[in-house]
N, C-alpha and C positions, 0 to 999 in steps of 0.2 A: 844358685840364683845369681844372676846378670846383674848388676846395679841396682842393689835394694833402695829402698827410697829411706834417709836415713832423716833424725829429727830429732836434737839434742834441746833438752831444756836445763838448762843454765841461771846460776846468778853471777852477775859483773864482776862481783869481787873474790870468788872462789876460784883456789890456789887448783883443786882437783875437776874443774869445768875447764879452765884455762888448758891445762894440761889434755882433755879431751878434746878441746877445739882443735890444737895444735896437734895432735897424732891425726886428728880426720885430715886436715889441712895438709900434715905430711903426706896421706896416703891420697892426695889430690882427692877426694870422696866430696862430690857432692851433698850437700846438705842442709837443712832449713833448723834455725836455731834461734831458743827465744828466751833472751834475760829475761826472768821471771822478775829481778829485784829491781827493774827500769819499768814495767808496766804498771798502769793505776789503776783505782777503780774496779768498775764490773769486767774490763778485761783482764786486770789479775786476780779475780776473784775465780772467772771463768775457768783460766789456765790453769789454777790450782786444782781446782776441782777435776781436770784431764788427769792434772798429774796423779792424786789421789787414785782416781780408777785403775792407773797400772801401775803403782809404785805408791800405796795406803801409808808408807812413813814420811813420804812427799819429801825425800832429800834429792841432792841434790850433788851431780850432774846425773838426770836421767833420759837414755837414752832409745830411742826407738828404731833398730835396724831391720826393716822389713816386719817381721811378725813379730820379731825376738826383742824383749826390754832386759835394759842393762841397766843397774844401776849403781853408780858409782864408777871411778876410774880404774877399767878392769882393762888394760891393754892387749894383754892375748883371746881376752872373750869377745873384746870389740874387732876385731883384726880376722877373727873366725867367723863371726856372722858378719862380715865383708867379704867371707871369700877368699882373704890374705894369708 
């Protein structure tokens, strides 16, 4: 798969989202990313509820590379369903 469409949810102050931001970042990988602990309201209530449906312990950094959810900072699982 050619450049999967990739989709990180993140909170601001997590030591192990940071660290996933910055490996996508290393691997130039495009991708769409959303502090969950900056949003308010029915939109953080919304997002949770996403995150629930693929990742029911809702932690966090969780990842969506194309079909495949990753959750937590797994560096060679993230690097694999990229392709890398």
């Amino acid at each position: 798969m050619k450049n999967p469409k990739v989709k990180l949810f993140a909170l601001s102050t997590c030591s192990h989202c940071k660290s996933t931001k910055k490996l996508l970042d290393d691997c130039t990988v495009e991708y769409q990313m959303v502090e969950v602990d900056l949003l308010q309201g029915d939109e953080r209530k919304a997002i949770l509820e996403d995150v629930k449906k693929i990742n029911p312990s809702c932690s966090f950094p969780t990842i969506i590379i194309g079909d495949k959810v990753i959750v937590g900072y797994k560096e060679k699982e993230i690097k694999e369903a990229l392709g890398l």
